[in-house]
NUROKOL-54480 format. One record per residue (C-alpha): residue number from 1; residue in three letters; chain; y, x negated, z negated. Coordinates in steps of 0.1 Angstrom, whole numbers. Layout:
+-----+---------+--------+-------+-------+-------+
: num : residuo : cadena :     y :     x :     z :
+-----+---------+--------+-------+-------+-------+
: NUM :     ALA :      A :     Y :     X :     Z :
...
+-----+---------+--------+-------+-------+-------+
//
This chain:
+-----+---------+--------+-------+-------+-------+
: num : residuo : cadena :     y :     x :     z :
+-----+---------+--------+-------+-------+-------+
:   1 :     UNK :      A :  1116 :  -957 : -1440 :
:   2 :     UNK :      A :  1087 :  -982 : -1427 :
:   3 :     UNK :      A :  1049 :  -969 : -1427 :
:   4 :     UNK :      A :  1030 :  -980 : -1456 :
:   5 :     UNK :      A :   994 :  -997 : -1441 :
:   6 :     UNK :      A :   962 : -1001 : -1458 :
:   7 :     UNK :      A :   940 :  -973 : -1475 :
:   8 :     UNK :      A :   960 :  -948 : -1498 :
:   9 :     UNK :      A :   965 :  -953 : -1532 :
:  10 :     UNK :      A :   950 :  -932 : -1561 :
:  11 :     UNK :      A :   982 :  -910 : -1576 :
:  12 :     UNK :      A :   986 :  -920 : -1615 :
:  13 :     UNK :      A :  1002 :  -909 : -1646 :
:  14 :     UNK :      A :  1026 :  -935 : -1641 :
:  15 :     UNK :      A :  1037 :  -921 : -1606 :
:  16 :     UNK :      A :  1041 :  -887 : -1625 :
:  17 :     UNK :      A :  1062 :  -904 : -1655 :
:  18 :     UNK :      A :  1085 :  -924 : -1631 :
:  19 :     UNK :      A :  1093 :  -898 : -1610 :
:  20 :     UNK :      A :  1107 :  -876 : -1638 :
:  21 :     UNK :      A :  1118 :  -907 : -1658 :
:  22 :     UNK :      A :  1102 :  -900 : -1688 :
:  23 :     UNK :      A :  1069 :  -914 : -1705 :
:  24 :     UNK :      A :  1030 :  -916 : -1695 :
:  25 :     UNK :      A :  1026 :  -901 : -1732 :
:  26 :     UNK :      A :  1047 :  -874 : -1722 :
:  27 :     UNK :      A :  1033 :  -865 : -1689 :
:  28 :     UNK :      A :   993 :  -871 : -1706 :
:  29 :     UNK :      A :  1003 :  -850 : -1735 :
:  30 :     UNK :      A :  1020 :  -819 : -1713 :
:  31 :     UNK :      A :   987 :  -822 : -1685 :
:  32 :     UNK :      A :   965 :  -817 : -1715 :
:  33 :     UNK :      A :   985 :  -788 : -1726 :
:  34 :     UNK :      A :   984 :  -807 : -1757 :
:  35 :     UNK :      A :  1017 :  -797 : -1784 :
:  36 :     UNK :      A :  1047 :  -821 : -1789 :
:  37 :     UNK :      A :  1060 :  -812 : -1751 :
:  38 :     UNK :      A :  1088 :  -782 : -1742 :
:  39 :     UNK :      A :  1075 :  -753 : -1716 :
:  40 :     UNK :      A :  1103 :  -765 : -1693 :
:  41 :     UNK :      A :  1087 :  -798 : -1692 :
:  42 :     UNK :      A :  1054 :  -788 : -1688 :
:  43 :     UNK :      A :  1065 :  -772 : -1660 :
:  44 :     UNK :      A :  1084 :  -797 : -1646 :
:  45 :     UNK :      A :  1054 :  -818 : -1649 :
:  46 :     UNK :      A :  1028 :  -802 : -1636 :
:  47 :     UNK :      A :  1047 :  -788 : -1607 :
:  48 :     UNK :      A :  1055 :  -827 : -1600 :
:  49 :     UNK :      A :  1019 :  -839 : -1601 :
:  50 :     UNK :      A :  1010 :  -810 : -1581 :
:  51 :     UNK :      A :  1036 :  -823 : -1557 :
:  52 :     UNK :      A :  1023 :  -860 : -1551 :
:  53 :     UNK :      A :   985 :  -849 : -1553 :
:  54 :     UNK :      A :   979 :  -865 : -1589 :
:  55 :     UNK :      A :   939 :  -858 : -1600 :
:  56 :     UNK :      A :   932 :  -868 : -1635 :
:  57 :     UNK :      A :   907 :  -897 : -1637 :
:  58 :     UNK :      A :   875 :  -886 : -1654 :
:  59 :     UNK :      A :   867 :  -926 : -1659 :
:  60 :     UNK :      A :   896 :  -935 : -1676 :
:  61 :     UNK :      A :   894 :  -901 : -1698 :
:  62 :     UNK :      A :   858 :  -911 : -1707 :
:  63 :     UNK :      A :   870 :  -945 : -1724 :
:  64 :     UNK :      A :   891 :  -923 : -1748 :
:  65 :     UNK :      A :   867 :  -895 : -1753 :
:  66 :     UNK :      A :   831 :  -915 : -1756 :
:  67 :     UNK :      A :   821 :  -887 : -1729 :
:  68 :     UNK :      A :   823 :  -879 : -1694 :
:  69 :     UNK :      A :   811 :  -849 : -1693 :
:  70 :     UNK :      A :   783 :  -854 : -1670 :
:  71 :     UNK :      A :   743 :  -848 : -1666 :
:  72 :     UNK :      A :   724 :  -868 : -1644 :
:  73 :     UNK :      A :   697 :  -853 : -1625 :
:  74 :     UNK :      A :   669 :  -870 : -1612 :
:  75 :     UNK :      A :   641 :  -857 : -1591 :
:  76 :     UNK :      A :   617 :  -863 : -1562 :
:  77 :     UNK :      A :   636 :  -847 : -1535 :
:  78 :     UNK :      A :   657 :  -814 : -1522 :
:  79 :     UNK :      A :   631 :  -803 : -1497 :
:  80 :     UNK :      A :   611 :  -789 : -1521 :
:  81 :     UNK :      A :   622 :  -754 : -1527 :
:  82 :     UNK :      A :   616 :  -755 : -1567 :
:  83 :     UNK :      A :   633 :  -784 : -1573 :
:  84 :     UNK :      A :   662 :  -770 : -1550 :
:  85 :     UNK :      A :   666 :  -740 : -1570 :
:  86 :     UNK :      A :   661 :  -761 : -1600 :
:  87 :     UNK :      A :   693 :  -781 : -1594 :
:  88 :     UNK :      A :   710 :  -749 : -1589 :
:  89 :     UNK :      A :   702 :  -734 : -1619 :
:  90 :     UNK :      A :   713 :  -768 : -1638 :
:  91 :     UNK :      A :   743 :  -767 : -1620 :
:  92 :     UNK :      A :   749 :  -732 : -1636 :
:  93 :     UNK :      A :   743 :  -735 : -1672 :
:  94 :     UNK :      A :   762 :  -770 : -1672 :
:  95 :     UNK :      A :   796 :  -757 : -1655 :
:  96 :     UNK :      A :   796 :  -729 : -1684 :
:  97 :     UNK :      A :   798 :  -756 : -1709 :
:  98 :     UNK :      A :   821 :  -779 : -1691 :
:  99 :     UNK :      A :   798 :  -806 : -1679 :
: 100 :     UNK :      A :   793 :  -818 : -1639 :
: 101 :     UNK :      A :   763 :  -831 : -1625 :
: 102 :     UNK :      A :   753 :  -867 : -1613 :
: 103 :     UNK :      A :   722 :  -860 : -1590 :
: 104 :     UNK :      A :   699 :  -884 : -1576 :
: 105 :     UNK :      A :   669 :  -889 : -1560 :
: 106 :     UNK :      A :   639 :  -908 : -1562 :
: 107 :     UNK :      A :   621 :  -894 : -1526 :
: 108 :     UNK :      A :   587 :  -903 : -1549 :
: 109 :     UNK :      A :   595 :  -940 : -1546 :
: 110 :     UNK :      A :   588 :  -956 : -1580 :
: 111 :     UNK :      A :   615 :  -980 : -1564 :
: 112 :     UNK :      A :   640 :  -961 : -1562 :
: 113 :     UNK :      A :   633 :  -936 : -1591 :
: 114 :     UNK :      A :   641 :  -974 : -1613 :
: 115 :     UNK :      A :   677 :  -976 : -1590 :
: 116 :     UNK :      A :   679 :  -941 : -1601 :
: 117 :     UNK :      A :   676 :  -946 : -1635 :
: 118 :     UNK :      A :   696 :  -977 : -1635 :
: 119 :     UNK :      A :   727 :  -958 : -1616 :
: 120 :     UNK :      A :   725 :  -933 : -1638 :
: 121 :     UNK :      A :   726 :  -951 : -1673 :
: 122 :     UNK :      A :   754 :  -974 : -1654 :
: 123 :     UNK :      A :   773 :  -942 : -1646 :
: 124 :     UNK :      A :   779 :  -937 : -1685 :
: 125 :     UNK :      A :   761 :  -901 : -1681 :
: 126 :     UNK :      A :   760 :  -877 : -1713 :
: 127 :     UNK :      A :   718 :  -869 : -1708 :
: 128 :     UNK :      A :   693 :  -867 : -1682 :
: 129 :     UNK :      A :   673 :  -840 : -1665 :
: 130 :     UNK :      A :   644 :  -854 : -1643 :
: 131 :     UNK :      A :   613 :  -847 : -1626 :
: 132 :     UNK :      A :   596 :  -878 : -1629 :
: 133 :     UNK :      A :   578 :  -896 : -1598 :
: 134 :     UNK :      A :   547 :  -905 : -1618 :
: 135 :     UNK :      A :   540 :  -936 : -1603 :
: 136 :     UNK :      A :   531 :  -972 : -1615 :
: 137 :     UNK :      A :   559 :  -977 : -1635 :
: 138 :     UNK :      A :   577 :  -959 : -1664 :
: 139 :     UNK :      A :   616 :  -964 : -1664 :
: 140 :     UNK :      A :   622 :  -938 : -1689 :
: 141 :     UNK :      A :   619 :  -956 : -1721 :
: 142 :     UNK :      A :   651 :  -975 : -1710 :
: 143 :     UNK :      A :   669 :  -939 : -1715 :
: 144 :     UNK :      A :   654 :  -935 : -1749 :
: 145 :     UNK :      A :   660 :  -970 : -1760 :
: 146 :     UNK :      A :   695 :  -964 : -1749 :
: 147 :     UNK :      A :   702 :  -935 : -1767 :
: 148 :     UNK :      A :   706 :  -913 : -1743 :
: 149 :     UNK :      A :   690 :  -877 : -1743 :
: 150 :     UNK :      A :   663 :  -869 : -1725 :
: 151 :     UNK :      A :   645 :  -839 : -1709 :
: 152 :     UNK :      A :   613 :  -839 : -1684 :
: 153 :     UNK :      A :   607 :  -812 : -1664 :
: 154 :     UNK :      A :   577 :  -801 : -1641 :
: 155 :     UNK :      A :   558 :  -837 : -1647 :
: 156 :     UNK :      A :   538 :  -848 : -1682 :
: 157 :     UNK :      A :   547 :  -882 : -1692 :
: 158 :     UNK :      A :   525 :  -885 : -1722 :
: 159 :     UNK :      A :   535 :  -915 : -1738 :
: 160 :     UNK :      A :   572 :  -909 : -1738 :
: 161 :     UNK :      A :   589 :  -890 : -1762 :
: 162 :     UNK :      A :   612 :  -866 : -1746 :
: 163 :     UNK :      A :   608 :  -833 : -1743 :
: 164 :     UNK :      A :   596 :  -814 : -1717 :
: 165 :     UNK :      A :   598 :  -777 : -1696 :
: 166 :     UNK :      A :   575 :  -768 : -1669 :
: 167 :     UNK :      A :   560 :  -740 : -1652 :
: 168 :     UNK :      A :   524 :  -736 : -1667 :
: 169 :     UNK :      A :   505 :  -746 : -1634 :
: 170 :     UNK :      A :   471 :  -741 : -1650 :
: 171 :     UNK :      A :   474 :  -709 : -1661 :
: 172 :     UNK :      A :   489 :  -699 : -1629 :
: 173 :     UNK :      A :   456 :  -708 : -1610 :
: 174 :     UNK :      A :   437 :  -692 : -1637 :
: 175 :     UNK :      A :   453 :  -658 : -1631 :
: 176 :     UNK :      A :   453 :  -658 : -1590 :
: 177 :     UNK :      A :   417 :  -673 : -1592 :
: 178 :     UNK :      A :   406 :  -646 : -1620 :
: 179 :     UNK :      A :   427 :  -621 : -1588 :
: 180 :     UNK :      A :   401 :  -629 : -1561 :
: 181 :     UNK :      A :   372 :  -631 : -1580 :
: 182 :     UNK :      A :   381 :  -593 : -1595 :
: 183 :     UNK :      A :   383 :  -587 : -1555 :
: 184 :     UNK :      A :   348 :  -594 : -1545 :
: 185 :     UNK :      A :   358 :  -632 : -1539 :
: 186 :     UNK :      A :   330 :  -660 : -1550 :
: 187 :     UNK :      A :   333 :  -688 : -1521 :
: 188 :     UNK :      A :   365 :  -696 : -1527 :
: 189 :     UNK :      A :   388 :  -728 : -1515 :
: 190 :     UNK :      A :   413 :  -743 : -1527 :
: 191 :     UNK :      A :   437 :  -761 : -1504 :
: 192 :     UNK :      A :   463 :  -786 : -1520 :
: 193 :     UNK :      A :   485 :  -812 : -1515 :
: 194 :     UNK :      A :   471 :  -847 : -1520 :
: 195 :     UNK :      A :   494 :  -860 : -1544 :
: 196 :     UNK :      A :   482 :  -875 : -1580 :
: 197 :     UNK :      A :   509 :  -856 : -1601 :
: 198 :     UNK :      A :   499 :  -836 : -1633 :
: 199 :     UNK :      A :   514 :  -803 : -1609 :
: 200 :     UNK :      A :   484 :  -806 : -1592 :
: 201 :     UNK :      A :   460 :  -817 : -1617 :
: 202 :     UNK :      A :   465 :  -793 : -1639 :
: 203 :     UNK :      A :   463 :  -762 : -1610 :
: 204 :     UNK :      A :   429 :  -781 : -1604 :
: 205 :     UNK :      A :   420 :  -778 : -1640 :
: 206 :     UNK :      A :   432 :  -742 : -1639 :
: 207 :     UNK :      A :   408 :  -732 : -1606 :
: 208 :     UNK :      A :   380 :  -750 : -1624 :
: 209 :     UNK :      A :   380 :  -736 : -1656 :
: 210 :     UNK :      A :   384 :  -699 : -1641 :
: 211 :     UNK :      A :   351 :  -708 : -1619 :
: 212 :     UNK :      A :   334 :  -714 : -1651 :
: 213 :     UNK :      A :   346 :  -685 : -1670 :
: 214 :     UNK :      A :   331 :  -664 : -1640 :
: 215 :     UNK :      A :   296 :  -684 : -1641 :
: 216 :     UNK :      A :   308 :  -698 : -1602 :
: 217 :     UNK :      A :   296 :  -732 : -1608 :
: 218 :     UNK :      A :   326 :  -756 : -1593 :
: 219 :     UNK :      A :   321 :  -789 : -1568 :
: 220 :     UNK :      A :   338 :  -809 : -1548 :
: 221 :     UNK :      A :   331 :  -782 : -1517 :
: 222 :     UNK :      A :   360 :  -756 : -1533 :
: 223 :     UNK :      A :   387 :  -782 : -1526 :
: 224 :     UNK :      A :   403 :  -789 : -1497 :
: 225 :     UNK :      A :   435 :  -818 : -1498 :
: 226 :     UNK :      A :   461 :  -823 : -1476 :
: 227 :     UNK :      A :   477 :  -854 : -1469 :
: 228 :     UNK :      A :   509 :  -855 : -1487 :
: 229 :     UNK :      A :   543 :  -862 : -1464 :
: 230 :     UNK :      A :   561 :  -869 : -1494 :
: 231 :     UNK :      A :   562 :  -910 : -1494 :
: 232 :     UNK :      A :   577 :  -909 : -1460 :
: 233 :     UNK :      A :   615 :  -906 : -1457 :
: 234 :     UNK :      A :   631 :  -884 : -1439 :
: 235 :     UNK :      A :   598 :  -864 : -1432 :
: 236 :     UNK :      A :   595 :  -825 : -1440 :
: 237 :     UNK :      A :   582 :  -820 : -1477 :
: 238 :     UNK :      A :   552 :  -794 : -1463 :
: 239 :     UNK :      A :   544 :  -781 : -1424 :
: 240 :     UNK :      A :   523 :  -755 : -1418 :
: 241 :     UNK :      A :   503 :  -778 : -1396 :
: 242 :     UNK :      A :   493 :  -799 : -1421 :
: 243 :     UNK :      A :   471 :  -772 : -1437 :
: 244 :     UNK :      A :   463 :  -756 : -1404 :
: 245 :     UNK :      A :   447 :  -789 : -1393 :
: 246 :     UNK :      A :   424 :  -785 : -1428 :
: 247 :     UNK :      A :   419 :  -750 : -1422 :
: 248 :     UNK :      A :   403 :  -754 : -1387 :
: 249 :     UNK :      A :   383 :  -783 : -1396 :
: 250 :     UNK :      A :   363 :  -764 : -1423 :
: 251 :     UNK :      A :   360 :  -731 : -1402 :
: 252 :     UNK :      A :   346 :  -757 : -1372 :
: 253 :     UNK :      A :   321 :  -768 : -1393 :
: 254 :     UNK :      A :   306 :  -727 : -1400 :
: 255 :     UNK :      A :   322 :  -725 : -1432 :
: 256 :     UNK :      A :   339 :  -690 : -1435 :
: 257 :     UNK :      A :   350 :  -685 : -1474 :
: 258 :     UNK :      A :   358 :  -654 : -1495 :
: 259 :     UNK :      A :   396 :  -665 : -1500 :
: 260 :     UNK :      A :   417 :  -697 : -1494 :
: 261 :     UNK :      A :   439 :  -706 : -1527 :
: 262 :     UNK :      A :   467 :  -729 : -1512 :
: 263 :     UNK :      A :   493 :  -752 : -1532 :
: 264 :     UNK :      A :   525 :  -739 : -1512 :
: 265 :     UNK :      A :   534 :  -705 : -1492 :
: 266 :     UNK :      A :   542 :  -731 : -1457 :
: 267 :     UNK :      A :   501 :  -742 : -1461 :
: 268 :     UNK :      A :   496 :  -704 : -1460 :
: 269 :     UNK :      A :   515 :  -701 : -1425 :
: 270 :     UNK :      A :   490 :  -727 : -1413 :
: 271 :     UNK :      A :   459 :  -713 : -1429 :
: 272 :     UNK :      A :   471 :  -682 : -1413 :
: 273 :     UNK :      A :   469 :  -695 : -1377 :
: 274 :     UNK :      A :   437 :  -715 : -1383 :
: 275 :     UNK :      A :   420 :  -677 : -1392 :
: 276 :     UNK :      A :   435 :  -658 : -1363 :
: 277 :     UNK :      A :   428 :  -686 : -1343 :
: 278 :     UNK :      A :   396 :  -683 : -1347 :
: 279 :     UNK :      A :   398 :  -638 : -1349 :
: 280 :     UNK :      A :   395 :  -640 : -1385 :
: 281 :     UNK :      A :   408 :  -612 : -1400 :
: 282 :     UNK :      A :   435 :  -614 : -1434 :
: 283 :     UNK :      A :   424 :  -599 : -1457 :
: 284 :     UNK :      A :   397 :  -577 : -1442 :
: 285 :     UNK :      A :   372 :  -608 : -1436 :
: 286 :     UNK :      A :   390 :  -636 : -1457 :
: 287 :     UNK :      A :   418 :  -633 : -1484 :
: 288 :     UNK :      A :   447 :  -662 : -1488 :
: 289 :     UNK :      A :   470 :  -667 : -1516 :
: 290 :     UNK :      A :   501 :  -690 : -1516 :
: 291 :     UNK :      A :   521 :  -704 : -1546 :
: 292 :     UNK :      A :   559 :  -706 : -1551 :
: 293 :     UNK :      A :   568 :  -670 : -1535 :
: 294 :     UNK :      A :   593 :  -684 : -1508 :
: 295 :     UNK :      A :   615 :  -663 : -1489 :
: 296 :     UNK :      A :   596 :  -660 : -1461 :
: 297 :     UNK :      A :   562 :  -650 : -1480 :
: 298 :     UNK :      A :   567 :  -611 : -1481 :
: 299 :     UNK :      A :   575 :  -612 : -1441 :
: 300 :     UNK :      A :   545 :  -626 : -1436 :
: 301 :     UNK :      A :   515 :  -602 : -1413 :
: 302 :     UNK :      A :   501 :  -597 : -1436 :
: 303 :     UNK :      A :   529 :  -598 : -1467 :
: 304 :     UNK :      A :   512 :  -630 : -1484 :
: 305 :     UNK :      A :   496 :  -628 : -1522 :
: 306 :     UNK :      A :   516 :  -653 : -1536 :
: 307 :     UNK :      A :   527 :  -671 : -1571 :
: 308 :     UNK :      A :   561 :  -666 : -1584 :
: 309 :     UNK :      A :   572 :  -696 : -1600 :
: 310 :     UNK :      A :   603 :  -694 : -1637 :
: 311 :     UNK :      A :   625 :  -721 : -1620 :
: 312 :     UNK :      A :   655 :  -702 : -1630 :
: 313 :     UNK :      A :   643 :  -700 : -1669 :
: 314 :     UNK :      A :   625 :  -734 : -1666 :
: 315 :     UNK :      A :   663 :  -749 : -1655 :
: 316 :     UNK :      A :   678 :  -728 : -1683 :
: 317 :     UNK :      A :   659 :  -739 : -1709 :
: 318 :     UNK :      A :   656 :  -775 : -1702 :
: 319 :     UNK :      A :   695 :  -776 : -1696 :
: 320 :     UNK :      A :   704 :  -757 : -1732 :
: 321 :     UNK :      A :   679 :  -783 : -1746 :
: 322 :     UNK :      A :   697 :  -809 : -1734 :
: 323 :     UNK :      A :   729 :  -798 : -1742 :
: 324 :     UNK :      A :   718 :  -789 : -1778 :
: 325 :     UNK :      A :   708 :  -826 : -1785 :
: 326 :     UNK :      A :   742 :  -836 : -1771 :
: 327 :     UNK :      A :   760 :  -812 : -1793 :
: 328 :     UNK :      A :   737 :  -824 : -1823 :
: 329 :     UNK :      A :   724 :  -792 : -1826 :
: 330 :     UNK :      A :   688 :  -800 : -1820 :
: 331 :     UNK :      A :   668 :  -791 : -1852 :
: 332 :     UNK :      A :   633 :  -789 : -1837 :
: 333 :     UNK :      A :   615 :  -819 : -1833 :
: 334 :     UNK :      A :   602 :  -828 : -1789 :
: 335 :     UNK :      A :   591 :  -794 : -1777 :
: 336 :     UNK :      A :   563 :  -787 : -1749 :
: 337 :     UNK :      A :   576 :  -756 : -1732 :
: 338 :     UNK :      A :   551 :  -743 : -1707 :
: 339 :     UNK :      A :   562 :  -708 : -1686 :
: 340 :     UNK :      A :   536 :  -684 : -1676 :
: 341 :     UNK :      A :   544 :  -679 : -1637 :
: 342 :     UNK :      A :   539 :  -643 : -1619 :
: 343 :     UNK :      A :   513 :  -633 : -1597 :
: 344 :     UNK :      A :   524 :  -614 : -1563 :
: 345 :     UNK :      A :   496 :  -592 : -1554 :
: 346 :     UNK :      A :   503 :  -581 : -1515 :
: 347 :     UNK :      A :   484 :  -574 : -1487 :
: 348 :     UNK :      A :   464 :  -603 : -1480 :
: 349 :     UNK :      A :   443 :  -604 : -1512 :
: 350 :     UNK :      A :   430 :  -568 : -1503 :
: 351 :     UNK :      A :   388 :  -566 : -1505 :
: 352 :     UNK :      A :   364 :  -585 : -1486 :
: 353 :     UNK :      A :   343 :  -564 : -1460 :
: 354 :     UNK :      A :   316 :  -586 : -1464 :
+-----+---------+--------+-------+-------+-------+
//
């Protein structure tokens, strides 16, 4: 028999059907366990398209249904832990209802958030989950005008109508702010990435208004920003250097605070150094607390005060949102859900000596 060339060809119905001489109806009907078709030929059938490799073609099943079946995810990037485990948890509560995910990535490029949104609507998805970049442009009020469902998560957009889950950021820099002060802590720093996304506005707002409620008058000395690595592609998300460079360039200038607050456990690695460096002493001379309670935070010398973020709840109830508008069983009007994070008390936010 002579070799076939090219690229192989996609197995159809009609291979199925013509190989047991009987009908595409036939063959569709007994793969969709569907009545009208005998056990014996069910059998037959799918023991046959088992055979030859024959996949069902989502596509072609979406034209008959209206639906493929699919959420389309959009977010910043996979470096960042929270959106990691955010995509995860999607990926969870949509298999349990039968849907697959379409992820894509906007590496905080309007740019390419717009392709994003572009491939996705061009895709024929079901709804959209997305972390929004936040940047000059909006291409989000193509989905609504479209017709397509829509849920924001960890990013405010305002003006668009969607709805809208996210960890409550301010309230989480209340509490661990409200933690050192209760600890002797009144010069106290807050290190965080410099990025203008309402994440970090609002943990801003959050350190602020706990300052106030203490009578610590707040200025522009309490914050410290790190240049953000997130516009460059390919580069890590966070490095412990980043913040360690910050950290020794305040402690070089005499400057010794209370406590650092920093916007990620990996800027506590490098505020870490930058103190022992230096033989500054966690917590006994100054206290640091992360935020996002990484793996690595509680194996830290000394375990690291940390904030543990509801990504697993914040995916859940975005995703059965968004699934309850599909289904049209939505009867709330656009909800603002805000999660109240946890506060990891360990080692390094013991007392100041001083």
């Amino acid at each position: 028999m002579p070799r076939t060339t090219g690229a192989p060809r996609r197995r159809t119905l009609q291979d199925v059907a013509d190989a047991l001489g009987l009908t595409v109806n036939t063959v569709s009907r007994a793969l969709r366990d569907l009545p009208g078709v005998s056990e014996a030929t069910r059998a037959r059938i799918k023991a046959e398209a088992e055979r030859i490799g024959y996949v069902p073609n989502a596509n072609a099943r979406s034209l008959v249904l209206g639906s493929r079946r699919t959420i389309g995810v959009i977010i910043t990037d996979l470096a960042n832990p929270f959106f990691n485990d955010l995509v995860t948890a999607i990926e969870e509560q949509a298999i349990q209802e039968g849907y697959t995910l379409l992820l894509l990535l906007s590496d905080e490029d309007p740019d390419r958030e717009q392709f994003a949104v572009d491939t996705a609507l061009r895709s024929g998805v079901d709804g959209i989950i997305a972390v929004p970049v936040q940047g000059r442009s909006n291409p989000w009020t193509a989905v609504t005008k479209a017709g397509i469902p829509l849920v924001i998560v960890a990013r405010e957009l305002p003006d668009l109508e969607a709805d809208f889950y996210s960890t409550d950021n301010e309230a989480g820099r209340r509490m661990t702010t409200a933690a050192l002060i209760e600890r002797g802590a009144t010069d106290i720093v807050l290190v965080e990435e410099d990025l203008q996304i309402s994440t970090v506005a609002h943990r801003l707002g959050g350190f602020r208004d706990a300052l106030e409620a203490h009578g610590i008058p707040f200025d522009s000395r309490r914050t410290a920003l790190v240049p953000s690595r997130r516009t460059a592609r390919g580069a890590s998300l966070w490095r412990g250097e980043d913040a360690h460079r910050v950290g020794v360039d305040l402690l070089e200038s005499g400057r010794v605070p209370h406590a650092f607050m920093v916007g990620n456990d990996y800027f506590a690695l490098g505020i870490y150094a930058a103190l022992r460096d230096r033989g500054i002493r966690i917590p006994e001379d100054v206290m640091v607390i992360g935020w996002g309670d990484y793996p690595f935070s509680r194996y830290m010398d000394p375990p690291l005060s940390t904030v543990r973020l509801p990504v697993a709840e914040v995916a859940r109830r975005a995703t059965q949102r968004l699934l309850a508008l599909l289904n049209g069983t939505a009867t709330e009007g656009v909800v603002a859900d805000y999660l109240e994070p946890d506060v990891m008390l360990r080692a390094s936010t013991g007392p100041v000596s001083r």
